[in-house]
C-alpha positions as CSV (number, residue, x, y, z in Angstrom):
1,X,-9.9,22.4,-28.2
2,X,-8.6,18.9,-27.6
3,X,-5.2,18.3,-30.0
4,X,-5.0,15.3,-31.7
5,X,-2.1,12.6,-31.3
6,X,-1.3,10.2,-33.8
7,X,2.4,9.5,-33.6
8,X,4.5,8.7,-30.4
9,X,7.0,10.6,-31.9
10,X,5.2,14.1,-31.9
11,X,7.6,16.4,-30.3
12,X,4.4,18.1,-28.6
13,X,4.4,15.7,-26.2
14,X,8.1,15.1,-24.9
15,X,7.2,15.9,-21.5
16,X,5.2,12.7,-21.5
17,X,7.7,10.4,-23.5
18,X,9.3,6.9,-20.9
19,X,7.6,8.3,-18.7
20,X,9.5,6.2,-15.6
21,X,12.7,6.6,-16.9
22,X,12.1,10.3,-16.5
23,X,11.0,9.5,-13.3
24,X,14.6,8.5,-12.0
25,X,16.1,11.5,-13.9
26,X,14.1,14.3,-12.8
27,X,12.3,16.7,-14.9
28,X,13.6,20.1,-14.8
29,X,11.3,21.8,-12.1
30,X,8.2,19.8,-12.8
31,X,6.3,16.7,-12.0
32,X,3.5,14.5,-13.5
33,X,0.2,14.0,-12.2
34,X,-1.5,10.6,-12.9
35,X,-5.4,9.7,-12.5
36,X,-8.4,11.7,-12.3
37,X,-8.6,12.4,-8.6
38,X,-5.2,13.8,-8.5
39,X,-5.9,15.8,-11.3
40,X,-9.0,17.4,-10.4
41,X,-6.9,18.1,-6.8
42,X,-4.1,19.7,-8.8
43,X,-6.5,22.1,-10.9
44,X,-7.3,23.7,-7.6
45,X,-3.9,24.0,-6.1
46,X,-2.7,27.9,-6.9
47,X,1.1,27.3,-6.0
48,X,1.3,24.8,-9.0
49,X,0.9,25.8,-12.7
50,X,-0.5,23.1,-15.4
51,X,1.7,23.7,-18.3
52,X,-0.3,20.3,-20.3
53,X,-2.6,17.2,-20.3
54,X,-2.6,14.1,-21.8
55,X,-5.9,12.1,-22.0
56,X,-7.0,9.0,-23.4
57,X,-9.4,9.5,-25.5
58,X,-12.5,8.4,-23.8
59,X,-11.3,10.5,-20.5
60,X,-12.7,13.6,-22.5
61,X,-16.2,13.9,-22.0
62,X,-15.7,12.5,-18.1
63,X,-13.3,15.5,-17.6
64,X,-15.1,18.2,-19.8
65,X,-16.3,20.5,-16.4
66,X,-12.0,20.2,-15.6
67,X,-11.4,21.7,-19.0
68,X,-13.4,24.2,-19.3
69,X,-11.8,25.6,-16.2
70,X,-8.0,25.6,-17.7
71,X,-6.3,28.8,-18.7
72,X,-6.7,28.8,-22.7
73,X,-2.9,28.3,-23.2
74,X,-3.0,24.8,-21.3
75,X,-2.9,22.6,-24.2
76,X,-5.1,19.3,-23.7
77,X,-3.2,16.5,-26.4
78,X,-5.5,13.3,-26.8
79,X,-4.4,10.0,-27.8
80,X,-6.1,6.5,-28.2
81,X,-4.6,4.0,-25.3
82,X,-2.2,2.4,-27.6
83,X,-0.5,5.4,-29.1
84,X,-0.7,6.5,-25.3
85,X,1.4,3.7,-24.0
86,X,3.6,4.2,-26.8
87,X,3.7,7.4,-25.7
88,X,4.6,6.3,-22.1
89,X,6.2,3.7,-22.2
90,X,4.0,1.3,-20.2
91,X,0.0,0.7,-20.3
92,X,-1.2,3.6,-18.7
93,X,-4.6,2.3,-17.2
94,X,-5.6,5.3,-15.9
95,X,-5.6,7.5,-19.2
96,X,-5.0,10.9,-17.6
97,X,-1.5,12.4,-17.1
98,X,-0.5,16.3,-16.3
99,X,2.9,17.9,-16.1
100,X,3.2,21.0,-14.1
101,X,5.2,22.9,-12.6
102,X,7.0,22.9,-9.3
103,X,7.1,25.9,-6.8
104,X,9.9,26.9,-4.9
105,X,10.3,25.5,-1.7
106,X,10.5,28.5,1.2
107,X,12.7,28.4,3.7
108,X,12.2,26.1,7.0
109,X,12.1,29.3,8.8
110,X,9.3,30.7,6.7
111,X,6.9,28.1,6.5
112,X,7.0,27.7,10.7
113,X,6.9,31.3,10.9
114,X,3.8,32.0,8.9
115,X,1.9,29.0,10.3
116,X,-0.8,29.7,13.1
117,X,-0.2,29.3,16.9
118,X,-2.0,26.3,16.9
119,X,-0.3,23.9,14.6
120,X,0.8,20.3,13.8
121,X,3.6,19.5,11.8
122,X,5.4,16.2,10.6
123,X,9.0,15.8,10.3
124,X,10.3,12.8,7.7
125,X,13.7,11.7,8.4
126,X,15.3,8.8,6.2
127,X,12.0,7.5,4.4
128,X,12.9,6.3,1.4
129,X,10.3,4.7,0.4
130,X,7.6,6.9,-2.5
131,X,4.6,4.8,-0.9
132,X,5.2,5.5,2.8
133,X,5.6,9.2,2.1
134,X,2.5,9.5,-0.4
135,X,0.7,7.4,2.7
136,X,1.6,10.4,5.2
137,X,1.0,13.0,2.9
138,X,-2.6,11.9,2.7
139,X,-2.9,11.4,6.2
140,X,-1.5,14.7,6.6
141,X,-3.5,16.2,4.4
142,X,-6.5,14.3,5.8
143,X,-6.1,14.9,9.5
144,X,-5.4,19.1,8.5
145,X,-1.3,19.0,9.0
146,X,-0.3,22.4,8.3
147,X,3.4,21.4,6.5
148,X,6.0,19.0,6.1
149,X,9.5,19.2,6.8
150,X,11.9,16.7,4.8
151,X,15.6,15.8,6.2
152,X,18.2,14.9,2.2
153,X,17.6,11.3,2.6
154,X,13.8,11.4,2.1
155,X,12.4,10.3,-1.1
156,X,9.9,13.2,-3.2
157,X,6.4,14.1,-2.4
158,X,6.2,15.1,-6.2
159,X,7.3,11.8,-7.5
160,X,4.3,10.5,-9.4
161,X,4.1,7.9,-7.8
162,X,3.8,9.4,-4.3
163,X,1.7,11.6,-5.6
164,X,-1.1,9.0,-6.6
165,X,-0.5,7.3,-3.2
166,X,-1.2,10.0,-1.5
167,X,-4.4,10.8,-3.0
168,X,-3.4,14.4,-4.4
169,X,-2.6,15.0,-0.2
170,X,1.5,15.8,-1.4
171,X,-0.4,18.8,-3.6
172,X,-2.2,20.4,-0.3
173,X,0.0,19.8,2.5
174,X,2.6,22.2,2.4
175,X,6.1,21.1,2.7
176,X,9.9,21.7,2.3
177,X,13.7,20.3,2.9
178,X,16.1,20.7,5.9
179,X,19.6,19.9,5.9
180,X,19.5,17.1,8.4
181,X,17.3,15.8,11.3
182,X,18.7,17.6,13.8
183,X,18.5,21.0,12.0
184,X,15.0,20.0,11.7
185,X,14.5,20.0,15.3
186,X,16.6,22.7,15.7
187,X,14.0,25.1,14.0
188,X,11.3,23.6,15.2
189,X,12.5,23.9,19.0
190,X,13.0,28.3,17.7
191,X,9.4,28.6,16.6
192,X,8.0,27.2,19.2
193,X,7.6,23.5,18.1
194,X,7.1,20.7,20.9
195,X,8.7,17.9,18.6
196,X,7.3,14.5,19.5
197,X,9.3,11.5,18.2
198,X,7.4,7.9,17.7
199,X,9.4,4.7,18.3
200,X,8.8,1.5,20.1
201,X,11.0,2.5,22.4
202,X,9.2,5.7,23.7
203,X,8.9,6.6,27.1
204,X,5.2,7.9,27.1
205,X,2.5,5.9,25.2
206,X,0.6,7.8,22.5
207,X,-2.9,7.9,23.9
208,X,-2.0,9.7,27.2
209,X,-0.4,12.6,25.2
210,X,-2.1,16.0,25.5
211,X,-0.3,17.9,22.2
212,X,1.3,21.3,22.9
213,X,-0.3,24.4,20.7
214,X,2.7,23.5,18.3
215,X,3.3,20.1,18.0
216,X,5.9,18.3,15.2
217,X,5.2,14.7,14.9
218,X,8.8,13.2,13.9
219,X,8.9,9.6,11.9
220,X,12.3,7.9,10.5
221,X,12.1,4.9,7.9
222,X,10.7,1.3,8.8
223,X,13.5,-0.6,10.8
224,X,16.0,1.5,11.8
225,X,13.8,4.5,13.0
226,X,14.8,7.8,14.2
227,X,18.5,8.0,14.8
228,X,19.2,8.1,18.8
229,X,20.3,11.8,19.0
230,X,16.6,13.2,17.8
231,X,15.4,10.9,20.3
232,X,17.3,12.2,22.7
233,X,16.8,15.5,22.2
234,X,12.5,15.2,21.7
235,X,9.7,13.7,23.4
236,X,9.5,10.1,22.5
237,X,6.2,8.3,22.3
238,X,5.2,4.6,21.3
239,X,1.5,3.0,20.3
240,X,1.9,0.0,22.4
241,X,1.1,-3.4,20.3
242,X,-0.9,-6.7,21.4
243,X,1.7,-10.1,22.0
244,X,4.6,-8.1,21.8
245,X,4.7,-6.8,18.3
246,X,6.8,-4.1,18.3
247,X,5.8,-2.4,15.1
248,X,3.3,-1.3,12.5
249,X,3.7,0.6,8.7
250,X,5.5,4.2,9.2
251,X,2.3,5.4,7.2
252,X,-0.1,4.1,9.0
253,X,1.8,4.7,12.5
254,X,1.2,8.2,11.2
255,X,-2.7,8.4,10.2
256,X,-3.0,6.6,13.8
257,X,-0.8,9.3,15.7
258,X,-1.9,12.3,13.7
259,X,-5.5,11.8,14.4
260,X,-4.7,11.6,18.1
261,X,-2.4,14.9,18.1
262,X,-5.5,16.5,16.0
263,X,-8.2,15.6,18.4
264,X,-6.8,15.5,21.7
């Protein structure tokens, strides 16, 4: 049964209290889920446990089919939309927010390892920006990418705002951390990887590329790129422009280049 909120201050609901300022902070092994899509893509997600909701009021009845598929102990708190943004800390338009926990991330090694001999990857190295890498989780996600690799210096696929950029895609694609760029490509080259790097200044153009069985699609941040020793050490590929422009959005450089690698 739906609980009842009437008081921002209700320590049931600390999880959900400034919700940005946790944000920054961090959260202790957990992340919040915001809007109804993302939600109904994080019910179905095994690796992730719901530990609560928090719905607007009149988000009950639309959700009802969700709820009745929760584990009993998954307490559903409701609140009307200005006790919610109380609650918050901002007007939360959306009225549906989730904390869950995370799941441990498996080794670099592992997730290559169990992955199937035909396989695409993407390698993120220096993106810090949370709508970029929700962007190419959801193209990852949407093009069938089988994982993720993250060098320090890239931003969270959990953050909630990636999250909701990506459409719930952070939630499905699997993913994990590497110590640095060229460790990345160092375990990709051991199982079996072909890493391909994009840049404007790649040597082959995109839409001549025949993808190995593995293939990693590498991407750095908008502006300075992928730093010259990855390029050096991979297989560099551009998407020519029209009048000389010489660049395009890292996330949608990605849906363009992953639907290529999938399909060729």
């Amino acid at each position: 049964m739906p609980l009842p909120i009437s008081d921002p201050d209700d320590p049931r609901i600390e999880a959900y209290r400034a919700v940005r300022e946790r944000d920054l902070i961090g959260r202790q092994h957990r992340f919040v889920a915001e809007g109804e899509v993302v939600l109904r893509v994080l019910a179905k997600q095994s690796r992730f446990a719901i530990e609560s909701l928090l719905l607007a009021e009149n988000r009950l009845e639309s959700l009802r089919d969700l709820l009745e598929t929760l584990p009993p102990e998954v307490p559903v708190y409701t609140a009307n939309r200005q006790v919610m943004d109380s609650i918050v800390g901002f007007p939360i338009h959306r009225g549906i927010l989730a904390v869950a926990r995370r799941a441990p991330l498996p080794s670099v090694g592992d997730l290559l390892s169990g992955l199937p001999d035909r396989a695409l990857v993407v390698g993120l190295v220096g993106l810090a920006n949370h709508d970029n890498v929700g962007g190419i989780f959801r193209n990852a996600a949407a093009f069938g990418a089988h994982g993720v690799l993250l060098d320090p210096e890239t931003c969270d696929p959990l953050y909630r705002k990636a999250i909701r950029v990506s459409v719930g895609g952070a939630l499905v694609v699997p993913f994990t951390r590497v110590p640095s760029g060229n460790a990345m490509v160092t375990a990709l080259e051991s199982a079996g990887f072909e890493a391909i790097s994009l840049s404007p200044s790649g040597r082959e153009v995109l839409s001549t590329i025949r993808p190995s069985p593995r293939t990693a699609l590498l991407l750095g941040a908008e502006g300075p790129g992928l730093p010259a020793e990855l390029l050096a050490r991979t297989r560099t590929v551009s998407i020519p422009m029209s009048g000389g422009f010489d660049s395009l959005n890292v996330a949608t450089t990605s849906g363009i280049a992953l639907h290529h690698l999938a399909l060729a």
